[in-house]
C-alpha positions, 0 to 999 in steps of 0.5 A: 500500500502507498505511503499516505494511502487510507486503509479501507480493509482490514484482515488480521489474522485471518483463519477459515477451517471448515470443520466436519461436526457443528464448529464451535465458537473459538474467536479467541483461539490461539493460533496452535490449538487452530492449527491443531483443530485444522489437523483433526480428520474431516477437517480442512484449512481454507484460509491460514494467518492472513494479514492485509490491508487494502487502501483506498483506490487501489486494484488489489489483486488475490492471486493463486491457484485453485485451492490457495484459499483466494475465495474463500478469503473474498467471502470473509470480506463480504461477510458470505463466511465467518472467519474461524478467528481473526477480523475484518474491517471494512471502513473501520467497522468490524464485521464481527460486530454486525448482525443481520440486517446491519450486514445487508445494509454495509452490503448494499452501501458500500460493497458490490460483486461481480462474479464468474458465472454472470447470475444473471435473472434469464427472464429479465432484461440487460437494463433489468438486470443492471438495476437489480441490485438497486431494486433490493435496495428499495431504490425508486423504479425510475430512478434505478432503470436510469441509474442502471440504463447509465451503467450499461452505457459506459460498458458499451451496452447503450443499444443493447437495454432491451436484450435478455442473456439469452440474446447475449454473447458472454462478453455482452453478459459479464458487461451487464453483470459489471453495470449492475455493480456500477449501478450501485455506485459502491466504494468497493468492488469485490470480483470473483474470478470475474473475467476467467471464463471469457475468451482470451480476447474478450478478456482482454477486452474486459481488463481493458474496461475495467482500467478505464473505468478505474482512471474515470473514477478511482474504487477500491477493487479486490480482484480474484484471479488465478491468472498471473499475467491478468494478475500482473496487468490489473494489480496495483498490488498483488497478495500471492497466495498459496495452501491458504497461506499469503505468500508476500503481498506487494507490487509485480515488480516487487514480488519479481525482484525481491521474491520472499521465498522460491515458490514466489520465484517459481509463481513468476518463472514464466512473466516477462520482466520487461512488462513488470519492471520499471526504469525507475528500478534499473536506473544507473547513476549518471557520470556526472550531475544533471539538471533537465531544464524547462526549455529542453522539452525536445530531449527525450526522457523517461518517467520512473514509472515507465515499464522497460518493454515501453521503454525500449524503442525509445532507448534504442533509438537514442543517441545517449543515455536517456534521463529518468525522471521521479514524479518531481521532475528529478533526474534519479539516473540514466538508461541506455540499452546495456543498462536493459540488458544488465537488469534482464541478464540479472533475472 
C-alpha cells in the first residue's frame, strides 16, 4: 500500500477451517490449538494467518491457484463466511460486530460483486438486470432503470437495454453483470474470478474496461484471479497466495525482484520482466550531475514509472543515455540499452 494511502480493509489474522461436526465458537483461539483443530480428520484449512490491508483506490489483486484459499478469503470480506478467528474491517467497522440486517445494509452501501458465472435473472432484461441490485435496495423504479440504463452505457451496452442473456454473447453478459455493480455506485468492488471464463480476447477486452473505468473514477477493487499475467496487468498490488497461506503481498515488480521465498520465484518463472519492471528500478547513476531544464522539452526522457518493454524503442533509438525522471521532475539516473540488458541478464 502507498505511503499516505487510507486503509479501507482490514484482515488480521485471518483463519477459515471448515470443520466436519457443528464448529464451535473459538474467536479467541490461539493460533496452535487452530492449527491443531485444522489437523483433526474431516477437517480442512481454507484460509491460514492472513494479514492485509487494502487502501483506498487501489486494484488489489488475490492471486493463486485453485485451492490457495483466494475465495474463500473474498467471502470473509463480504461477510458470505465467518472467519474461524481473526477480523475484518471494512471502513473501520468490524464485521464481527454486525448482525443481520446491519450486514445487508454495509452490503448494499458500500460493497458490490461481480462474479464468474454472470447470475444473471434469464427472464429479465440487460437494463433489468443492471438495476437489480438497486431494486433490493428499495431504490425508486425510475430512478434505478436510469441509474442502471447509465451503467450499461459506459460498458458499451447503450443499444443493447432491451436484450435478455439469452440474446447475449458472454462478453455482452459479464458487461451487464459489471453495470449492475456500477449501478450501485459502491466504494468497493469485490470480483470473483470475474473475467476467467471469457475468451482470451474478450478478456482482454474486459481488463481493458475495467482500467478505464478505474482512471474515470478511482474504487477500491479486490480482484480474484488465478491468472498471473491478468494478475500482473490489473494489480496495483498483488497478495500471492498459496495452501491458504499469503505468500508476500506487494507490487509485480516487487514480488519479481525481491521474491520472499522460491515458490514466489517459481509463481513468476514464466512473466516477462520487461512488462513488470520499471526504469525507475534499473536506473544507473549518471557520470556526472544533471539538471533537465524547462526549455529542453525536445530531449527525450523517461518517467520512473515507465515499464522497460515501453521503454525500449525509445532507448534504442537514442543517441545517449536517456534521463529518468521521479514524479518531481528529478533526474534519479540514466538508461541506455546495456543498462536493459544488465537488469534482464540479472533475472
Amino acid at each position: 500500500m502507498q505511503i499516505g494511502m487510507e486503509a479501507l480493509i482490514q484482515i488480521c489474522n485471518l483463519w477459515k477451517i471448515f470443520e466436519s461436526h457443528q464448529p464451535e465458537n473459538r474467536r479467541q483461539a490461539s493460533d496452535i490449538e487452530l492449527d491443531a483443530l485444522g489437523r483433526l480428520p474431516g477437517n480442512r484449512v481454507a484460509v491460514k494467518e492472513v494479514s492485509l490491508s487494502v487502501g483506498a483506490g487501489e486494484i488489489f489483486v488475490v492471486m493463486g491457484l485453485s485451492g490457495s484459499g483466494k475465495s474463500t478469503l473474498l467471502r470473509m470480506i463480504n461477510g458470505l463466511i465467518s472467519p474461524t478467528a481473526g477480523t475484518v474491517e471494512i471502513e473501520g467497522r468490524g464485521l464481527d460486530a454486525l448482525r443481520g440486517q446491519d450486514l445487508l445494509a454495509m452490503r448494499r452501501s458500500t460493497m458490490a460483486m461481480v462474479f464468474q458465472s454472470f447470475a444473471l435473472f434469464p427472464q429479465r432484461t440487460a437494463l433489468e438486470n443492471a438495476a437489480f441490485g438497486l431494486e433490493v435496495a428499495g431504490v425508486p423504479r425510475r430512478q434505478r432503470l436510469q441509474r442502471a440504463e447509465q451503467a450499461l452505457t459506459r460498458v458499451g451496452l447503450g443499444q443493447d437495454l432491451q436484450r435478455r442473456p439469452s440474446e447475449l454473447s458472454g462478453g455482452m453478459r459479464q458487461r451487464v453483470g459489471l453495470a449492475r455493480a456500477l449501478a450501485l455506485d459502491p466504494p468497493i468492488l469485490l470480483m470473483d474470478e470475474a473475467f476467467s471464463a471469457l475468451d482470451p480476447l474478450i478478456r482482454r477486452d474486459m481488463q481493458d474496461l475495467l482500467i478505464d473505468l478505474q482512471r474515470e473514477h478511482r474504487r477500491t477493487i479486490v480482484f480474484i484471479s488465478h491468472d498471473l499475467d491478468e494478475a500482473v496487468r490489473l494489480g496495483d498490488r498483488i497478495a500471492l497466495m498459496q495452501d491458504g497461506r499469503l505468500l508476500q503481498c506487494g507490487t509485480a515488480e516487487d514480488l519479481l525482484c525481491s521474491p520472499s521465498s522460491s515458490a514466489v520465484s517459481t509463481f513468476f518463472d514464466a512473466v516477462d520482466p520487461t512488462a513488470v519492471i520499471s526504469v525507475g528500478a534499473i536506473a544507473e547513476p549518471a557520470s556526472v550531475p544533471l539538471q533537465i531544464h524547462p526549455d529542453d522539452s525536445i530531449a527525450p526522457r523517461l518517467s520512473a514509472s515507465t515499464l522497460i518493454k515501453d521503454a525500449i524503442p525509445i532507448v534504442a533509438s537514442a543517441q545517449a543515455a536517456i534521463p529518468v525522471l521521479d514524479d518531481n521532475k528529478q533526474v534519479i539516473g540514466m538508461v541506455d540499452p546495456r543498462a536493459i540488458l544488465r537488469s534482464l541478464q540479472r533475472r
